[in-house]
Each structure stands twice: as structure tokens, then as C-alpha cells.
Z-matrix of the N, CA and C atoms (Angstrom, degrees):
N
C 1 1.446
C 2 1.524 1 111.37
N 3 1.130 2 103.94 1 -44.64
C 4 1.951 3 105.01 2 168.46
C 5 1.457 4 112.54 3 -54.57
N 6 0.793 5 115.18 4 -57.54
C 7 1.536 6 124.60 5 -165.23
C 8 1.866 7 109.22 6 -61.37
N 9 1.386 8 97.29 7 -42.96
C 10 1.353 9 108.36 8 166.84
C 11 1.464 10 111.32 9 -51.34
N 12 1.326 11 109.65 10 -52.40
C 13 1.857 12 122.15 11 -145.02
C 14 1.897 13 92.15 12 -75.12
N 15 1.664 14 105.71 13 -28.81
C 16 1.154 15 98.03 14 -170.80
C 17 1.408 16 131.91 15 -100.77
N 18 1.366 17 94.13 16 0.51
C 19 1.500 18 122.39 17 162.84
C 20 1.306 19 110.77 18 -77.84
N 21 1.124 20 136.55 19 -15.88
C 22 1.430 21 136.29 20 -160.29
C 23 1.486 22 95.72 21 -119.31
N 24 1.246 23 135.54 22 -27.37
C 25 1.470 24 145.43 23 146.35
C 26 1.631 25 115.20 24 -47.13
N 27 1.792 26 119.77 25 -6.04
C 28 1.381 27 109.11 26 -167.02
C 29 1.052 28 128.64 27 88.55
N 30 1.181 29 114.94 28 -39.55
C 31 2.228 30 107.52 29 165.89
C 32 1.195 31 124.85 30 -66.36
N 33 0.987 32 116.53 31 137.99
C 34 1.589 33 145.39 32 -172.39
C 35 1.490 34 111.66 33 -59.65
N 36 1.281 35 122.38 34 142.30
C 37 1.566 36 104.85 35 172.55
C 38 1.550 37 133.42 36 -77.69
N 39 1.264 38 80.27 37 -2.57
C 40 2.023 39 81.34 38 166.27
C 41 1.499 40 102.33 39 -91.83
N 42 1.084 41 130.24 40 -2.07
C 43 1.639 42 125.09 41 173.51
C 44 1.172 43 111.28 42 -115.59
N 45 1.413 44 132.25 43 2.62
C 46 1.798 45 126.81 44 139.35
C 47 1.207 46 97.89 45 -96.90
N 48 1.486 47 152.24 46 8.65
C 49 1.630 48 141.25 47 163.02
C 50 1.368 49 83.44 48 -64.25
N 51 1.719 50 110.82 49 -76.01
C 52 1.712 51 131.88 50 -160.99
C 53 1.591 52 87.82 51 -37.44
N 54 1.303 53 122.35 52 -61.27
C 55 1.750 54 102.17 53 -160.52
C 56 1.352 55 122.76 54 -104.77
N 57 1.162 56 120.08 55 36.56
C 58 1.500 57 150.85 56 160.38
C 59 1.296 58 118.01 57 -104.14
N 60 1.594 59 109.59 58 -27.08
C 61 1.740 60 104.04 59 -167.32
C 62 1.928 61 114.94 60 72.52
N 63 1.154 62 104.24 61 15.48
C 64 1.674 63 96.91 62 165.83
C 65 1.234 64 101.50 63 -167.14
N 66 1.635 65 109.00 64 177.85
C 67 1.467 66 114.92 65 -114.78
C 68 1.535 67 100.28 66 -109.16
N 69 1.756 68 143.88 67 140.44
C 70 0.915 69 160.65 68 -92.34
C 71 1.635 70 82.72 69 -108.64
N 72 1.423 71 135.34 70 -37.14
C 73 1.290 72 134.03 71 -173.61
C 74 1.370 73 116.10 72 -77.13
N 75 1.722 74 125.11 73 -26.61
C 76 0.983 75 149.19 74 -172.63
C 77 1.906 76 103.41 75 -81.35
N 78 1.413 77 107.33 76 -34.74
C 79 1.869 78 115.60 77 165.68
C 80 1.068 79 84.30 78 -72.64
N 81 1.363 80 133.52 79 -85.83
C 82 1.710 81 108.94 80 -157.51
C 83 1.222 82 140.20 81 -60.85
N 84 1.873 83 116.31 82 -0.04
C 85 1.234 84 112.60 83 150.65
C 86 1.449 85 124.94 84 -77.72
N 87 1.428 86 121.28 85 -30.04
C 88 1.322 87 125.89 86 171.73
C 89 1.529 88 132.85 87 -61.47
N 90 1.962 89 95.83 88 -11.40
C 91 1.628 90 108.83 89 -169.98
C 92 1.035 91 94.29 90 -98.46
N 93 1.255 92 142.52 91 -26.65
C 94 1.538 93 149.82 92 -154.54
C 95 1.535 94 107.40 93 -130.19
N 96 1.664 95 119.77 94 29.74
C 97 1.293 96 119.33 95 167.37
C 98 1.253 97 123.04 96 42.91
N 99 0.895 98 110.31 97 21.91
C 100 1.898 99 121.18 98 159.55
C 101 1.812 100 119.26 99 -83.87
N 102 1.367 101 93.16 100 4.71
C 103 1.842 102 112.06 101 -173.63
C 104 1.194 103 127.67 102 -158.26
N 105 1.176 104 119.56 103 113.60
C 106 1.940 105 98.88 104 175.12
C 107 1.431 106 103.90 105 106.26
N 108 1.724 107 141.05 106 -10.84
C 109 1.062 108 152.93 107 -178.52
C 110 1.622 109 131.10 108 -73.87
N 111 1.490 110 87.93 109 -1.74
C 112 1.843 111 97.93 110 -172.52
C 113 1.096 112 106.94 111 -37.30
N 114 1.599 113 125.83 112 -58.73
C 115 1.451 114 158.41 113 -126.79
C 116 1.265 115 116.08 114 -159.29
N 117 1.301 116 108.21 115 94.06
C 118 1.351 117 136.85 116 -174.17
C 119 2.001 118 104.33 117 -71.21
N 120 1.406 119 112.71 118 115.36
C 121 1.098 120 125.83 119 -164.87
C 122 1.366 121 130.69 120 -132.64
N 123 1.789 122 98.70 121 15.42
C 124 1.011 123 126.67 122 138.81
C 125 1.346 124 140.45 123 -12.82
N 126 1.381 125 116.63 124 -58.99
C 127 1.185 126 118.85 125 -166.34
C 128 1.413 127 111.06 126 -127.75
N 129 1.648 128 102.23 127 16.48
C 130 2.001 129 113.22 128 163.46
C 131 1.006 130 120.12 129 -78.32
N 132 1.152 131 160.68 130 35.08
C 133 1.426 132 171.90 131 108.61
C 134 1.811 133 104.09 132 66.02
N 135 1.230 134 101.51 133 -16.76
C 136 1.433 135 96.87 134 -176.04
C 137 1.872 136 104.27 135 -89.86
N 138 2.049 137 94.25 136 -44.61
C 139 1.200 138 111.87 137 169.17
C 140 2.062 139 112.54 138 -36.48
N 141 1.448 140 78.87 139 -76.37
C 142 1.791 141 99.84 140 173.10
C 143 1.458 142 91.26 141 -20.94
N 144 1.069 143 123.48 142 -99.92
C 145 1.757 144 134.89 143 -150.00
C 146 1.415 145 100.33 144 -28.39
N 147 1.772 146 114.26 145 -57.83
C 148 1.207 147 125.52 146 -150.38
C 149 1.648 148 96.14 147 -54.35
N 150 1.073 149 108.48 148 -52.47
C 151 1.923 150 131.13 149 174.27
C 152 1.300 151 103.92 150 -31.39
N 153 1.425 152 110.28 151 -67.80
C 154 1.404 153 112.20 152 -171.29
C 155 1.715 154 105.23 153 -62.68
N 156 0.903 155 132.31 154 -34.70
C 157 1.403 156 125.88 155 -146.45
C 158 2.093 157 88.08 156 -79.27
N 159 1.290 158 99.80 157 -44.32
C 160 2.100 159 102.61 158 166.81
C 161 1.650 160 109.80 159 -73.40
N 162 1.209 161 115.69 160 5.96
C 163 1.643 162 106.84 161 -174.02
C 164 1.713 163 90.01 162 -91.48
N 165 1.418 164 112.74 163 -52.81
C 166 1.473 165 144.64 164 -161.71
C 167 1.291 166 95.23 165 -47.49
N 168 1.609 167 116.98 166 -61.92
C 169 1.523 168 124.11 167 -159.52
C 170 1.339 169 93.32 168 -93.69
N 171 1.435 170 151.11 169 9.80
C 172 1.025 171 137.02 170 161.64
C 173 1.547 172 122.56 171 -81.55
N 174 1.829 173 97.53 172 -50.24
C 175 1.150 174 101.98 173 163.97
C 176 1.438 175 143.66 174 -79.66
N 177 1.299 176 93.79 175 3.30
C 178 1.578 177 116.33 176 169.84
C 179 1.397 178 116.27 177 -83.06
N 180 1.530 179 122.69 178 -20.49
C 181 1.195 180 124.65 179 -149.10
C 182 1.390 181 144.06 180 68.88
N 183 1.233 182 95.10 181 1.31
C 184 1.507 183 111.83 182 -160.62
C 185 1.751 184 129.61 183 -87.94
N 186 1.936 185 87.41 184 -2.82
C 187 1.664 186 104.12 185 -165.99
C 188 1.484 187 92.22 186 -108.56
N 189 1.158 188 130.08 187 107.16
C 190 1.828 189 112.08 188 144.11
C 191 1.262 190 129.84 189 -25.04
N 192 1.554 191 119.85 190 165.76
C 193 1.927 192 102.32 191 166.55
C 194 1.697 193 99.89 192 -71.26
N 195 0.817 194 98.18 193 -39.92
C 196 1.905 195 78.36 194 -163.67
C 197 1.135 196 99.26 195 -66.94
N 198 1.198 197 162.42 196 -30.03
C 199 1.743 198 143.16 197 156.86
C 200 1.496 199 112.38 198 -39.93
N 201 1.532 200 102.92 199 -43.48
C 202 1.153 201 95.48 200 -169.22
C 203 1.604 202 107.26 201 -82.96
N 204 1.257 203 107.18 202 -30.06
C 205 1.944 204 92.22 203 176.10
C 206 1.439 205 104.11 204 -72.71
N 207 1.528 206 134.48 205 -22.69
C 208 1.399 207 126.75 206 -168.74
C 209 1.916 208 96.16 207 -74.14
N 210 1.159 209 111.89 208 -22.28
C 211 1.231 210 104.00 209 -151.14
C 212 2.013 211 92.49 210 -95.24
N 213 1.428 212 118.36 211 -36.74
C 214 1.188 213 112.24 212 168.99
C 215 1.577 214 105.29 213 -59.54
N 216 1.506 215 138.96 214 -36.74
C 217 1.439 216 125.33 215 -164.56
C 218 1.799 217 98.92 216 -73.49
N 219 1.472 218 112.63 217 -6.56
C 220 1.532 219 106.06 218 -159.06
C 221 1.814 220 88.71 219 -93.18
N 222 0.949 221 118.41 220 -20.50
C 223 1.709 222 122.02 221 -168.80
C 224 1.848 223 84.50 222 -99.39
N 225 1.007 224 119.69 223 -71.68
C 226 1.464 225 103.81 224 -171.05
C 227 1.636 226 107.21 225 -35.88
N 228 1.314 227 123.76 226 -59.92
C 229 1.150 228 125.79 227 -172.64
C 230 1.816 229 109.04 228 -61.93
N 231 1.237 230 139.86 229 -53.57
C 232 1.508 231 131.57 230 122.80
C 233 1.543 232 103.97 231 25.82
N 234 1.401 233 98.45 232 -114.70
C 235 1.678 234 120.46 233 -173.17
C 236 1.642 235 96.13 234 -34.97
N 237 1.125 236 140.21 235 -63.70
C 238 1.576 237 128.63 236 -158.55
C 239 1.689 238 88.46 237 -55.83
N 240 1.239 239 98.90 238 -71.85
C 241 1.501 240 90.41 239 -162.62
C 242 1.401 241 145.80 240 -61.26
N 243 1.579 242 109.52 241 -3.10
C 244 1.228 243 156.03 242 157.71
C 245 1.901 244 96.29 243 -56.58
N 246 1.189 245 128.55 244 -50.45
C 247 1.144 246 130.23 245 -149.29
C 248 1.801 247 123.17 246 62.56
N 249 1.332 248 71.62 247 54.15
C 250 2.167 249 80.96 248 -176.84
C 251 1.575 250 94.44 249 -94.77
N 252 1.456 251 131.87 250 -11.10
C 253 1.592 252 124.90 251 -169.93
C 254 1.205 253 119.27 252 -102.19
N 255 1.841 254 106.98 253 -16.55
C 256 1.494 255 111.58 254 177.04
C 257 1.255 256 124.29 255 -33.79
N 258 1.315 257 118.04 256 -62.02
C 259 1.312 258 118.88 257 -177.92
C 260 1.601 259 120.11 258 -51.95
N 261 1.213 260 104.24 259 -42.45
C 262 1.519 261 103.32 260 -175.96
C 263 1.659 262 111.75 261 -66.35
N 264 1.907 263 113.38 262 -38.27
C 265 1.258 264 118.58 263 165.29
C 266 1.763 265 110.91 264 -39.34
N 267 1.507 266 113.90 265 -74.08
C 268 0.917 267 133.26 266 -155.87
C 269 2.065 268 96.87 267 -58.39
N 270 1.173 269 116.06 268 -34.89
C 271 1.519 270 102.87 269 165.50
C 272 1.864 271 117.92 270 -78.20
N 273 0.848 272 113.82 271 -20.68
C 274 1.372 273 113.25 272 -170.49
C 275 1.852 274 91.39 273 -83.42
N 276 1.187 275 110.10 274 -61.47
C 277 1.643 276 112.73 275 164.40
C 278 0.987 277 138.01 276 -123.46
N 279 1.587 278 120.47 277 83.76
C 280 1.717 279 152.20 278 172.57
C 281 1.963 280 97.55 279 -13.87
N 282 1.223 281 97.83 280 -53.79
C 283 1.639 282 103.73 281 -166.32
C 284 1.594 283 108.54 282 -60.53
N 285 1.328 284 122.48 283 -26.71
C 286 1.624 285 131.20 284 167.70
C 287 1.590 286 120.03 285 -53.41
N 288 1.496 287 100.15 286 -46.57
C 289 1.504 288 96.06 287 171.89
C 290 1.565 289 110.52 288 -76.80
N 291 1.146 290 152.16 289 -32.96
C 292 0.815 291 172.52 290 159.27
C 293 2.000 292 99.71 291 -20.78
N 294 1.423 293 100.67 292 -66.40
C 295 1.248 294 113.32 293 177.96
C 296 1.128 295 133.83 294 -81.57
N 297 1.482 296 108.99 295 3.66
C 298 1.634 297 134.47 296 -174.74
C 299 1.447 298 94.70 297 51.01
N 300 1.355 299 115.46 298 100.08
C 301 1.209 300 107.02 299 -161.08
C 302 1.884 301 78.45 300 -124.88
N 303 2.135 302 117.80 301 136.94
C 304 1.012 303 106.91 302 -162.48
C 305 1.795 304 91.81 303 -144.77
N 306 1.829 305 98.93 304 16.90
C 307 1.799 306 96.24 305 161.26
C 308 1.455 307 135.80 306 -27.53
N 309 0.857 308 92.07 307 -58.27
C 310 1.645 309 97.56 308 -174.26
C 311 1.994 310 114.12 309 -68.46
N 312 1.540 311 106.31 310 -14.55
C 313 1.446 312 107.86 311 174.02
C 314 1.359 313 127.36 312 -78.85
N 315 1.491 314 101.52 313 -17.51
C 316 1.365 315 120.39 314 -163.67
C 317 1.266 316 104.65 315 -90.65
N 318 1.317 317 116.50 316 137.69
C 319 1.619 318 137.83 317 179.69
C 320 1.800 319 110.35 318 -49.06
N 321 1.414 320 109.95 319 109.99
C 322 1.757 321 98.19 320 -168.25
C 323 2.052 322 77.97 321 -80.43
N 324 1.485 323 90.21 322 -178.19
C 325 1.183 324 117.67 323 175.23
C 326 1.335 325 121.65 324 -93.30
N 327 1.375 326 153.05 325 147.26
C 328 1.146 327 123.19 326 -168.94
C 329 1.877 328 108.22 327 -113.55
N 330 1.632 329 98.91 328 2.15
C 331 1.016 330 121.81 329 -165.80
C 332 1.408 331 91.67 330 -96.70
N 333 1.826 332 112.01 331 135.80
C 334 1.300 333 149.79 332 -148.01
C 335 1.549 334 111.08 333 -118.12
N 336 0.983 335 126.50 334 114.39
C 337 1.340 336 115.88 335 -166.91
C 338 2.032 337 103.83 336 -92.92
């Protein structure tokens, strides 16, 4: 969805590689749904915003990478706990739903042993 949002903003894919931290072939699998498609997120509106708010400061210039990777781990972490992955869990492993399995909702720790 980034890669999309920022292509459609006019930047080039070697200048969302540069401010993504990966590599110019890896945007054009993500723009052309060859990547990143598990979980259609389309129609999360909460997702959406979060997107825009890293599309905004990307194309503004205004985000460093580390905002911008802190700010993708804050939406990845989001979606788990959201339960936006269940489904995809629950196909990859049948036996999870089974066990009401609710990992990914639960508050990780941030503390490192």
C-alpha cells in the first residue's frame, strides 16, 4: 500500500526503495501485487489513515528512515493486534482456529531479556 500510495504521488521507485530501506525490484513487486497481498487492506480505513499519515511524511520529506521504519513496526504491530491476520493464520494453520488461538492480540512486551 505504501509503495502504491507513493507511486501515485509521482516518486520513482528508486526513491521509495531509498525511503523504505529496500530495493527498487522489491517496490515493483509490491506495486504490481506480486508481494505484500496476503491481506487485503483495502477497505480498513483505520489501516488506510495509518498509510497515509507515512505516505504524507514521505513525500513531504519530512520523515527520516527511522520514523519511517518505527512507524511501519507501529502499523504492523496495529494489524496483529487488531486481528487483521487471523484469517490468513487460521489457513496456513487450521489447528489455530481450532484452539482459539489469540497470539497476535496480546500485548508483546517490549522488554528484552
Amino acid at each position: 500500500m505504501i509503495s502504491r500510495a507513493l507511486i501515485e504521488r509521482k516518486l520513482t521507485q528508486a526513491e521509495i526503495a531509498e525511503s523504505l530501506g529496500i530495493t527498487q525490484p522489491a517496490v515493483s513487486k509490491y506495486f504490481w501485487d506480486k508481494r505484500g497481498r496476503a491481506i487485503d487492506f483495502d477497505q480498513r480505513e483505520d489501516v488506510k489513515k495509518m498509510i497515509e499519515v507515512i505516505t504524507d511524511g514521505i513525500a513531504s520529506g519530512k520523515l527520516t528512515h527511522v520514523q519511517v521504519a518505527n512507524m511501519i513496526k507501529e502499523i504492523c504491530d496495529y494489524v496483529m493486534r487488531s486481528g487483521y491476520m487471523c484469517s490468513l493464520h487460521y489457513e496456513v494453520d487450521p489447528l489455530a482456529k481450532s484452539q482459539n488461538c489469540r497470539i497476535c492480540m496480546e500485548e508483546q512486551s517490549s522488554n528484552h531479556a
